[in-house]
N, C-alpha and C positions, 0 to 999 in steps of 0.2 A: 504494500500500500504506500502511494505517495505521503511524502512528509506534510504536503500541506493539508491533502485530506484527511490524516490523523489529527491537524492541528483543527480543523476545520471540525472535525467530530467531537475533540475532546472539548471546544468553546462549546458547544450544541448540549452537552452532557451535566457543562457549567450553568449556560443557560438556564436547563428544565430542573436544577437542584436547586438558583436562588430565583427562579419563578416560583417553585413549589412553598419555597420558605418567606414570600410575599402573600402568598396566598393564607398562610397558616397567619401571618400576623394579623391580616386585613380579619380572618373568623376570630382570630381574637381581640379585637377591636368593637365587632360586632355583639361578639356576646358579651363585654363589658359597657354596651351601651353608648358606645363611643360615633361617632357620626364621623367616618371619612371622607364623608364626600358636602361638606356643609353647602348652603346654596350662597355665600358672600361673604367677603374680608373689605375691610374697609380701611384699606392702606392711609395712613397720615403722607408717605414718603416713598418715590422709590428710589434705588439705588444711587442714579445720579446725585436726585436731589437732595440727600444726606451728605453727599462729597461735597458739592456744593457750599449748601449750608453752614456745614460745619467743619470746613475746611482749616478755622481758625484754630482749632485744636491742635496742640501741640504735643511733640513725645513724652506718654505720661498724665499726660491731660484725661481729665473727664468732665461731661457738662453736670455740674452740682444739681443736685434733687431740690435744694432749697429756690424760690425765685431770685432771676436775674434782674441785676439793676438792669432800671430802663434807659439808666445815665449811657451805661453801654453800646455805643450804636453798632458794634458789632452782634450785637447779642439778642437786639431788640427781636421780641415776638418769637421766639424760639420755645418751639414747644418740648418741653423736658422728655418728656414718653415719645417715644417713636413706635410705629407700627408700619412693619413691611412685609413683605410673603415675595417670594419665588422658589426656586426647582432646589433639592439638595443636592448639590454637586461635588463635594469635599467634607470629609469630616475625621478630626483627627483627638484622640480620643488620650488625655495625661490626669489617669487615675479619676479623680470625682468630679474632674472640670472637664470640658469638651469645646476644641474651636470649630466649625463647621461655617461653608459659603455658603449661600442660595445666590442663584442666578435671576434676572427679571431679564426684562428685553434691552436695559441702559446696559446692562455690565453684571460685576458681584459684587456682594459684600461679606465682609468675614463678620461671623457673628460667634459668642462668646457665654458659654453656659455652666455655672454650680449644680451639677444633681440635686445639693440637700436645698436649694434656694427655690425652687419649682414646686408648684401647690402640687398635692396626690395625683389629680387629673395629667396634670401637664407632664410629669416624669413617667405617667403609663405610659400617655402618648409617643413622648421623647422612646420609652426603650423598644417602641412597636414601628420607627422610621425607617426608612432607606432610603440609597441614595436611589436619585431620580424621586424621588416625593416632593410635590408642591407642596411649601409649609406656609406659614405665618409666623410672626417672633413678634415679641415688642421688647420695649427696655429700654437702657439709656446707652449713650455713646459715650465711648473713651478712645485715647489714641495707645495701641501699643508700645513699650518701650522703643522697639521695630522702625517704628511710622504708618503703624497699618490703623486705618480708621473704623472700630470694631463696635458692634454691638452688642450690648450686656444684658443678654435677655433674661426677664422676667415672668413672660409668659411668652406659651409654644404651642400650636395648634398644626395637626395635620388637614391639608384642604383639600389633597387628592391623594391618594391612596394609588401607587403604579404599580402595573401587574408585571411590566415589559423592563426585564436588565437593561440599562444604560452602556451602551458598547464602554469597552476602556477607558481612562479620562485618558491616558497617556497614547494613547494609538489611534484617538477618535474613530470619525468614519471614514477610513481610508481607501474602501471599496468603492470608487466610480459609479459602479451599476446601482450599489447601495443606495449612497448619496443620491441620485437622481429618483429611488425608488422611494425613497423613506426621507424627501426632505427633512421633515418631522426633525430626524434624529440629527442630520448634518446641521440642524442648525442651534441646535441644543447643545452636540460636540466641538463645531468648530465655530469658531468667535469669528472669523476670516469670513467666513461664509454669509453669515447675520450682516457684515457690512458691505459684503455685494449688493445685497438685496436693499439696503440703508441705502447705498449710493445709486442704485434703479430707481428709488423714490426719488430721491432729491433730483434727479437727470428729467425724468418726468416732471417735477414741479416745476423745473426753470425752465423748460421748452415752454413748456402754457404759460410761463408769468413773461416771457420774453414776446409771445404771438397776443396775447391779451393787451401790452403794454404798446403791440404796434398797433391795437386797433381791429384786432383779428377777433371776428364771432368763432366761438369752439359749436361744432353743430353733430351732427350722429347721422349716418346715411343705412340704408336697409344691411343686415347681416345675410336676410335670405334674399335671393334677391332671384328675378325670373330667367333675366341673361346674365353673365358674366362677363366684363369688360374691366382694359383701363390696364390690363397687365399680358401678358404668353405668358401665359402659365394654366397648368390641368388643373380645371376646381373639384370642389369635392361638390356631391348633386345629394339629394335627399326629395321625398314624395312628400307634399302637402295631403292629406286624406279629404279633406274639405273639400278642396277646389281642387281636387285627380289632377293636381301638373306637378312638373318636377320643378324644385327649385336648385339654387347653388348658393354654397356660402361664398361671402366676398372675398375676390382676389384682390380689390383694391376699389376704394371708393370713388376713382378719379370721375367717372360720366354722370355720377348723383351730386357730386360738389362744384362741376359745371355746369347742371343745369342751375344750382345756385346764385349764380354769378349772372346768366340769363335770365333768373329771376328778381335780380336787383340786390342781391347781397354783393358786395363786391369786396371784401375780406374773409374767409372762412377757412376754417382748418378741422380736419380731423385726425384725433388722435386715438387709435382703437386696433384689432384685432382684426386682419389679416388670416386668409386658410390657401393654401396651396398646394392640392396633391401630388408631391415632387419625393424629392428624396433627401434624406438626412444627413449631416456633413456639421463638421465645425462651426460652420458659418449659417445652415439654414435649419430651421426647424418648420414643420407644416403649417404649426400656429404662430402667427408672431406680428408684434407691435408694429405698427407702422404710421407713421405722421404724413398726412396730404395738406398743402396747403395753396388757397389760389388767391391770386390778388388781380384786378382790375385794372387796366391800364398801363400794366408794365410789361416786360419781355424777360428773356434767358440772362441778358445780362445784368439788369436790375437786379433779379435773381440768384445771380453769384453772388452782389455780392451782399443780400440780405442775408444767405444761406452760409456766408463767411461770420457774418456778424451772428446770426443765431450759435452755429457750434461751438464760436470761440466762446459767446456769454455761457455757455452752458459749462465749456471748459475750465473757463475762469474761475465760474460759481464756484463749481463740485472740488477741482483741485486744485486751487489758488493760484494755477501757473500755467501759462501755454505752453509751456517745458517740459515733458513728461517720458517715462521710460513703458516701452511695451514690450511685453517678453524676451529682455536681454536686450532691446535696442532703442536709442534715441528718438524720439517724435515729437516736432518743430510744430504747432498750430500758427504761428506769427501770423499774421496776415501782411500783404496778401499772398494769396496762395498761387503757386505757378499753375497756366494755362498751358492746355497740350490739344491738339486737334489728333483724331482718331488715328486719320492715314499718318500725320508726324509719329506720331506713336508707332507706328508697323514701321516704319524706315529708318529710326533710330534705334530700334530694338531689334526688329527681325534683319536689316541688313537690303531690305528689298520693297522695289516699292508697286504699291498695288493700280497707281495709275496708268502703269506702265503694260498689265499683263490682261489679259481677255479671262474670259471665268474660267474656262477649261486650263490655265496656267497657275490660275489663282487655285482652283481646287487640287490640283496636283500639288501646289505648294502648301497648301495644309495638310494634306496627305502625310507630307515629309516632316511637318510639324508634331504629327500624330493625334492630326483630329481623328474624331469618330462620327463624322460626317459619312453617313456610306454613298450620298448620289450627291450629282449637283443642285443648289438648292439655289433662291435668289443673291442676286450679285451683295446686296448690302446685310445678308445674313453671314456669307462667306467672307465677308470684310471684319464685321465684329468678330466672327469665330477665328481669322488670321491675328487681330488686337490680344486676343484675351489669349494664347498663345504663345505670342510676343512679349508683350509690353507691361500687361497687367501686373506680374511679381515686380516688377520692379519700382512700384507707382508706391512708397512708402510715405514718405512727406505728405500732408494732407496739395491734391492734387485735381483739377478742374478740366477731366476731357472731356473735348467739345465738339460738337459739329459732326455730327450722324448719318450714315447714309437713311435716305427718305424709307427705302424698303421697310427698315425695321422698326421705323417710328413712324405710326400711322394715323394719332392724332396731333403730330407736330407741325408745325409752318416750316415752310419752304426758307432756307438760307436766304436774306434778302441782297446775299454778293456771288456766294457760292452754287453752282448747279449742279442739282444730282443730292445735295445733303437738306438737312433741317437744324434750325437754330434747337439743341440739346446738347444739355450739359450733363455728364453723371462723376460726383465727387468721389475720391479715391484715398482711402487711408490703410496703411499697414498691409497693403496690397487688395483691399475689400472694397469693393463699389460701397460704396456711403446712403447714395440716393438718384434720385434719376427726378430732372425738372427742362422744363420747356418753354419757349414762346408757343403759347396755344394755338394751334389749328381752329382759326373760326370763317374762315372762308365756305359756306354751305355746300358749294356745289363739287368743292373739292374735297372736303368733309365726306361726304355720301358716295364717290369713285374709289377714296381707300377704302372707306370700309366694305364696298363694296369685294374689293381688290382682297382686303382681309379675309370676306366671307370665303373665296374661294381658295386664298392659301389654306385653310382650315381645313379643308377636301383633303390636303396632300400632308400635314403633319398634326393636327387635332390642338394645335394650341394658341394657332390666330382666335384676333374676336371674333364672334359669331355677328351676324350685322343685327343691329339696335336701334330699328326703324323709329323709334319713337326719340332715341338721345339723335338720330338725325333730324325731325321735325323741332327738336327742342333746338338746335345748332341752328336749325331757316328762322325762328323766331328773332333770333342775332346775340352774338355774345362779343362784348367789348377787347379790346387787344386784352391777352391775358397770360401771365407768367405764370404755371403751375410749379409745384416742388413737390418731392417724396422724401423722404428719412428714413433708412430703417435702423430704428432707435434702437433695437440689441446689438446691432453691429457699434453703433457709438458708447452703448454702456461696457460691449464687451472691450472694448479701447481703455474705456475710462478707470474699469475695474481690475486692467491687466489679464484677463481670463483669459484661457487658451482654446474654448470652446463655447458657443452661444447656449449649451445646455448648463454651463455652469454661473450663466445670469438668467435663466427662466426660472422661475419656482418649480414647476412641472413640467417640463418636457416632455412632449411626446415619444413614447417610447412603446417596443414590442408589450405586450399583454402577459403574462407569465399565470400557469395554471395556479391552480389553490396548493396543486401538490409539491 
């Protein structure tokens, strides 16, 4: 038998002997009358705000039980008794006294216990704990000879009762598949983990206070929706029972938030959830965050360099500096960001250039690149696939390629210098497309021949739009010049938080099904 299977058996063995002895405490808890699972604790304090607070404390120090001068302005309004609760996570046990952490969502705190000091009640409970048990303490604060800022509890309540061993404190949740299966636990074990997630919220709250502050309405477009548009990409379809049609979750909200704009909102952004039936990789997950936003009157370029100014405030907020380290390497945010046009791209990287070669030159030349292209496909499909080949690994610096063959952008305008491309831009960091934004196509009759043109590429590969005769009557109504933007904000959290995989900034990631057994 392998080594690690033995090790893996003999944890499993560990496991079901202090489950079993969890189990035997919680019945005797029960038949002592004891309420493990109360319905409320009514914290005065939690962890932070004890450091906080009582920060003034010094080695040695304790806050006296008698009232504090009010002359004190350090002192003022300090409440003598503290009451806190979180997880037990530590406890170390020196003959009739006992030090022990509890965890909350700020941090820990070490808290400090007399066996003979605890009323009858409170020492049953104390000797019936484990770790992983949500408690309660209350007591007073003193500072360690140490420096450690401790609580002296006087009273002790258990508030949940855990049936489930707490992996190792010193091995955490090391297991990947674990982790992603059992957030739960990765984030109880690893503290690292909890400030991912800490810094997802805050990324999220300065994208909205940065689009709120330009003026931008946040609005919510349909989830199920009848067609799918606004991305290539395979949606996932499900049967309404009601109305016998199929529907699709969104691949992207872009044709709901332009008719918006059509409708006289001329700021709007959404920021929401995304589904696209593809496939899993570091960088994509099926479900995932995505930010549209459309403004009125402007173009691609306006749009850089809003889209400069959004990332960097977002940069700035979260990590005080556009200077930052991503997995071993340097990354510059400064603005501005360098500009690179697509075909530049393929001839400073690949060696060779695409305006020079007919398709059948061109496809032979991806061949050699090692696409997985098997036939020839349209000319500005075969251009991006010859870029990303090329050029893409090396687009580190945050980075602005621009200027698109028309084929593959089908709701964008026409380059108004260049022929053959459309004014798009898609931003580039740590080698990962960032987002993808446009001067909008609102030209009606040119509007309704791509998508047209889309409906029938779809014939040949299943991931053009389908045509959306109804977002074409909305585009003849008339829609103002208009600069759209995309973000996809796990690719910039996954930057922010240094991750090396987009499933390690989701809470839940999609992931295979595993039996009961």
């Amino acid at each position: 038998m392998k080594k690690e299977e033995t090790s893996k058996m003999t944890g499993e063995r560990k496991d079901n002997i202090l489950k079993e002895e969890k189990k035997r405490k919680l019945k005797k808890l029960l038949a002592n009358d004891l309420d493990p699972y109360p319905h409320d604790f009514r914290r005065s304090h939690t962890s932070s705000q004890i450091k906080k607070q009582y920060d003034y404390l010094k080695a040695g120090e304790s806050v006296a039980e008698k009232e504090i001068s009010a002359t004190d302005q350090k002192r003022q309004n300090v409440k003598q008794t503290i009451k806190t609760a979180g997880r037990l996570m530590l406890k170390r046990s020196m003959g009739k006294a006992v030090f022990f952490n509890i965890q909350d969502q700020e941090g820990t705190l070490q808290c400090y216990l007399k066996i003979q000091e605890l009323d009858k009640q409170s020492n049953l409970l104390f000797s019936l704990v484990d770790m992983g048990d949500i408690v309660g303490v209350s007591g007073t604060l003193f500072r360690t000879r140490k420096g450690e800022l401790t609580l002296r509890c006087s009273g002790f309540q258990i508030l949940c009762k855990s049936l489930e061993p707490l992996p190792e404190k010193y091995h955490g949740v090391e297991d990947t598949e674990l982790k992603y299966r059992c957030r739960y636990l990765d984030l109880i074990m690893n503290p690292e983990s909890k400030k991912v997630f800490l810094t997802r919220s805050r990324v999220i709250k300065e994208i909205r206070s940065f689009l709120d502050n330009k003026g931008f309405i946040e609005v919510e477009t349909p989830v199920l929706q009848p067609l799918y548009g606004g991305a290539v990409a395979h949606p996932f379809s499900t049967h309404h029972r009601a109305l016998d049609h199929d529907f699709y979750l969104k691949i992207s909200p872009e044709l709901y938030l332009k008719r918006l704009i059509i409708g006289g909102f001329e700021k709007v952004y959404e920021l929401g959830k995304n589904f696209r039936n593809e496939g899993i990789d570091r960088s994509h997950n099926p479900e995932f965050m995505m930010l549209e936003y459309y403004e009125a009157y402007t173009d691609y370029i306006k749009q850089m360099k809003q889209f400069e100014e959004l990332v960097c405030h977002v940069v700035q907020s979260v990590k005080g500096s556009l200077k930052l380290e991503y997995q071993g390497r340097p990354l510059d945010f400064t603005p501005p960001w360098e500009r690179i046009r697509v075909l530049e791209g393929i001839e400073k990287w690949g060696g060779f250039s695409v305006e020079q070669m007919n398709n059948q030159e061109l496809f032979k030349k991806m061949k050699e690149l090692g696409s997985d292209f098997e036939k020839e496909t349209n000319r500005g499909s075969m251009i991006m696939e010859a870029f990303e080949l090329t050029a893409e690994k090396h687009l580190w610096n945050p980075v602005f390629v621009v200027d698109f063959p028309k084929e593959v952008s089908p709701l964008t305008k026409e380059h108004r210098t260049q022929k053959g491309l459309v004014e798009r831009f898609e931003p580039y960091v740590a080698g990962m497309e960032l987002g993808n934004a446009y001067t909008e196509l609102n030209n009606p009759l040119d509007q309704r021949e791509r998508l047209e043109e889309q409906e029938k590429q779809r014939q040949v590969d299943g991931m053009a739009h389908p045509m959306d005769y109804d977002f074409a009557k909305a585009i003849d109504v008339g829609m103002p010049p208009t600069g759209g933007v995309g973000l996809g904000v796990e690719r910039l959290i996954l930057v922010l938080t240094n991750q090396p995989s987009i499933r390690d900034i989701i809470l839940f990631p999609t992931l295979k099904p595993i039996s009961k057994d």
